[in-house]
C-alpha positions as CSV (number, residue, x, y, z in Angstrom):
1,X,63.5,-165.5,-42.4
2,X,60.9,-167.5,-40.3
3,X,58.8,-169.5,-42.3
4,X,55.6,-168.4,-40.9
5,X,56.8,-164.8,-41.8
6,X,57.1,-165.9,-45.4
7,X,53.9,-167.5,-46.1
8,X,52.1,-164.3,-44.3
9,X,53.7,-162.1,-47.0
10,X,52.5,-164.5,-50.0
11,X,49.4,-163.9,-48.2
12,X,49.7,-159.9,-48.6
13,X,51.4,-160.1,-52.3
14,X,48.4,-162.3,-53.7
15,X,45.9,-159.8,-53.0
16,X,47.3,-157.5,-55.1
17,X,48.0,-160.0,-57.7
18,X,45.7,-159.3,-61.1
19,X,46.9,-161.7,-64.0
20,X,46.6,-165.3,-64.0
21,X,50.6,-165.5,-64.8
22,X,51.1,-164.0,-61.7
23,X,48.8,-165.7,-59.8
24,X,50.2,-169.2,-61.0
25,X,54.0,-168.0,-59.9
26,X,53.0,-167.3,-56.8
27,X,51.2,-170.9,-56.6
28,X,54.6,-172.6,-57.4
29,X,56.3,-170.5,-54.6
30,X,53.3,-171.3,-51.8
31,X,53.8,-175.2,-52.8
32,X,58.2,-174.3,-53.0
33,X,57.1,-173.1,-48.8
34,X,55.9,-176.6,-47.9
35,X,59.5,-178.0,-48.1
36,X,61.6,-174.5,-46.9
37,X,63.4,-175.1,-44.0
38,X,64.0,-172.1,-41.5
39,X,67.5,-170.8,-40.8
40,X,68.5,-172.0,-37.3
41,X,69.0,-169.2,-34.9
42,X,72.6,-168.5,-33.9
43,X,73.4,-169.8,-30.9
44,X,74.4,-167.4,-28.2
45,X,77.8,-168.8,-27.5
46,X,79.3,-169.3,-24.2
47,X,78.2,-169.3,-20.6
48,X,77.1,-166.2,-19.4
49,X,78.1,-167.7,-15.9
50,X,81.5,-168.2,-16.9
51,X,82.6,-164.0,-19.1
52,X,85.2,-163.1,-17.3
53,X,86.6,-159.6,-17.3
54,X,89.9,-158.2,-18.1
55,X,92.2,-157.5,-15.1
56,X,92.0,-153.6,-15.6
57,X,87.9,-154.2,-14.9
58,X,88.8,-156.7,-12.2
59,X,91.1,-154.6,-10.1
60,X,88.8,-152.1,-9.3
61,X,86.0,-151.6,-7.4
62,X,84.6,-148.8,-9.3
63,X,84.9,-150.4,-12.7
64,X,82.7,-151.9,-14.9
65,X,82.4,-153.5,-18.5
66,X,80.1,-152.6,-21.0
67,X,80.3,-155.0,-24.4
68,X,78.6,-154.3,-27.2
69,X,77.7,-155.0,-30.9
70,X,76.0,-154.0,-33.8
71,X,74.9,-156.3,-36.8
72,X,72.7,-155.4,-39.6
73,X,71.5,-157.8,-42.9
74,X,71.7,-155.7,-45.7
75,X,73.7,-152.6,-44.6
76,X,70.6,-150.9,-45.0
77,X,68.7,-153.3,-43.5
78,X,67.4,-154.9,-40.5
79,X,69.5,-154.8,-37.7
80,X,70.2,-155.3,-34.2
81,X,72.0,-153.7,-31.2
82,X,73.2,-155.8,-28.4
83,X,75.0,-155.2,-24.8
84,X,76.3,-156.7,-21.7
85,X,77.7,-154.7,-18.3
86,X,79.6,-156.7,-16.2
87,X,80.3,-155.6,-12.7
88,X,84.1,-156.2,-11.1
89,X,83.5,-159.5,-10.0
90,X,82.1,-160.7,-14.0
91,X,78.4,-160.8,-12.7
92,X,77.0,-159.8,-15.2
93,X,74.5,-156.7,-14.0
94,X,72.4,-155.5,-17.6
95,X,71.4,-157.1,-20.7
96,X,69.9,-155.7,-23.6
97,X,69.1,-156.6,-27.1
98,X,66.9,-155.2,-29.9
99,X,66.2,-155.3,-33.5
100,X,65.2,-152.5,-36.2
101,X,63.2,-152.7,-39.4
102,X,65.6,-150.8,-41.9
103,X,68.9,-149.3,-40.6
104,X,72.7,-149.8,-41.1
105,X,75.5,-151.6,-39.1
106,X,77.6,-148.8,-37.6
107,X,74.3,-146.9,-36.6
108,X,73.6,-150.0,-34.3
109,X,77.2,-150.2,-33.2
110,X,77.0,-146.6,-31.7
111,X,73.6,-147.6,-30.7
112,X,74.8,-150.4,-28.8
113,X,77.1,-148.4,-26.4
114,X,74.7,-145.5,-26.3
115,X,71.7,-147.7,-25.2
116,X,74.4,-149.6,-22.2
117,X,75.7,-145.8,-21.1
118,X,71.7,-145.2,-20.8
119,X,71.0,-148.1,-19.1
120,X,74.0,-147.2,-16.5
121,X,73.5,-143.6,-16.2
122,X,71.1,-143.9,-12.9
123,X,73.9,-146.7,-11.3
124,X,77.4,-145.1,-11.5
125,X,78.6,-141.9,-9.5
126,X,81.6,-139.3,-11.6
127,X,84.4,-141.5,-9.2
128,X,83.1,-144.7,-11.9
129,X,84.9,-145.7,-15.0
130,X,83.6,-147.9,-17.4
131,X,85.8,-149.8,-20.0
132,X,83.5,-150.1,-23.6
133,X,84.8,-152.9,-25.4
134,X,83.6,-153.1,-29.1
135,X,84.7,-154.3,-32.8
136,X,83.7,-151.4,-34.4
137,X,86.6,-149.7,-35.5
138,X,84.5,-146.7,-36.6
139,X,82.9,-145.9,-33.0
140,X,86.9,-146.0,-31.7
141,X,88.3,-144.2,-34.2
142,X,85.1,-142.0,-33.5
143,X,85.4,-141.3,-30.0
144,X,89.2,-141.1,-29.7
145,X,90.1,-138.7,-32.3
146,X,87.5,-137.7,-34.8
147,X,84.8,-136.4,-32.5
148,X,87.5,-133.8,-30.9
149,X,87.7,-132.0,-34.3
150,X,84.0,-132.4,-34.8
151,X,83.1,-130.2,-31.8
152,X,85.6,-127.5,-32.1
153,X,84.3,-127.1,-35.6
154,X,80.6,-127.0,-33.9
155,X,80.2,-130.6,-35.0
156,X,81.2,-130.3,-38.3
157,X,83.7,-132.4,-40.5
158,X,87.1,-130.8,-42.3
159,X,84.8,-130.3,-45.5
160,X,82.5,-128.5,-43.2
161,X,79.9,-131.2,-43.9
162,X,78.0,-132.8,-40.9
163,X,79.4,-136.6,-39.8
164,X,77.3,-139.0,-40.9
165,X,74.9,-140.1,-37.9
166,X,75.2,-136.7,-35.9
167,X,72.5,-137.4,-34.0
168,X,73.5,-140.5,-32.5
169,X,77.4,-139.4,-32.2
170,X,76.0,-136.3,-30.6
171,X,73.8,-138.5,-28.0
172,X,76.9,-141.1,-27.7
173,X,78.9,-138.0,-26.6
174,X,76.7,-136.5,-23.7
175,X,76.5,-140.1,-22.3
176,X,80.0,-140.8,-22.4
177,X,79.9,-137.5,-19.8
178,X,78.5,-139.5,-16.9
179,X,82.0,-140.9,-15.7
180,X,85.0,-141.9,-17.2
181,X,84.0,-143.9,-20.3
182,X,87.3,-145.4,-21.8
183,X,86.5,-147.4,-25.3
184,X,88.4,-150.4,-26.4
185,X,88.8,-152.2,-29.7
186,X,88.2,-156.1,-29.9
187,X,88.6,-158.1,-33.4
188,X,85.4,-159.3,-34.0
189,X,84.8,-162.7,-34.4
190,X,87.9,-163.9,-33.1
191,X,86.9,-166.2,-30.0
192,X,86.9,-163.4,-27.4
193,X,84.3,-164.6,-25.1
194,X,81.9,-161.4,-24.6
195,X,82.4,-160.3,-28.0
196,X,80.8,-163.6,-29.5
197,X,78.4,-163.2,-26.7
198,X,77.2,-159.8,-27.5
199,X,77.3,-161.1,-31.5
200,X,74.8,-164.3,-31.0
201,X,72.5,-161.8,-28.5
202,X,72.1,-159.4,-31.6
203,X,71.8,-162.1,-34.1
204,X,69.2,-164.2,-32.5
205,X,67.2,-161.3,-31.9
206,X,67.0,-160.5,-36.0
207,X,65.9,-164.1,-36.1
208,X,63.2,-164.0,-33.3
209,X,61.5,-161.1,-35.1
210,X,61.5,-162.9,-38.7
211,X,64.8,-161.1,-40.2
């Protein structure tokens, strides 16, 4: 957490503070503040310049790649959402990342894609395909073979319940409708290029806004 962020809510807690016991802790920690030392912001590894794209993206002229990740600090907690859409030739054509107060790390994982697909939905024709690469198993698993069963149950589970995050499966659905949207599994933090990308775009943002 950014130091400046810190001493503003010392700043909030003290004037609610009543009893002298208090108020003397919260001296201690104001003077502990003068020698904290902010986490360094994680570096967004690699040059953009140099991402290149698998040879299934590569080959076509229609094809694009959309990478994406989710990361959250507390699972609930602040979070992030990041993307990248490279064209055919590795140029890359969108970037997008944001952070969240409170929410959990597989809603930003499907939020990831979903905001990308968004982003592309004005830009591809049906004749398009874009290849989603991703580390969350969940949204794979997700879009390959739970979210069948889902909607010939009218979106419900086996136990008849409701999938947890409906309304953002539901909205990941519609705009995996705009052309052929193939999703891909990458192990996370592993050295592939975009993924780590994609990873320091949605971790610096948490840092930028004092998460």
């Amino acid at each position: 957490m950014k130091k400046q962020v810190l001493k503003k809510k010392i700043t909030e807690i003290a004037k609610a503070l009543t009893t002298q016991r208090s108020k003397d802790a919260l001296a201690i920690l104001s003077e502990e503040l003068k020698n904290y030392t902010e986490p360094r912001s994680i570096a967004v590894v690699g040059d953009p310049n140099k991402l290149v794209v698998s040879d299934e993206v590569a080959q076509k002229t229609n094809a694009l790649a959309l990478y994406t990740d989710g990361a959250c600090r507390g699972n609930p907690g602040p979070g992030s959402y990041a993307f990248i859409v490279q064209d055919n030739h590795s140029k890359i054509i969108e970037q997008q990342a944001q952070a969240e107060k409170l929410t959990t790390n597989n809603k930003m994982e499907l939020k990831a894609i979903i905001k990308g697909l968004e982003c592309l939905s004005n830009q591809v024709t049906p004749m398009h395909e874009i290849y989603v690469y991703t580390d969350s198993q969940y949204v794979v698993n997700g879009m390959k073979t739970w979210i069948h069963g889902w909607k010939k149950r009218n979106w419900k589970k086996a136990d008849n319940k409701a999938p947890e995050n409906l309304e953002l499966w539901q909205r990941l659905d519609e705009q995996s409708q705009i052309c052929s949207v193939i999703f891909n599994w990458v192990k996370g933090h592993s050295g592939h290029p975009q993924n780590e990308y994609v990873d320091g775009l949605a971790n610096k943002v948490l840092d930028e806004n004092g998460f």
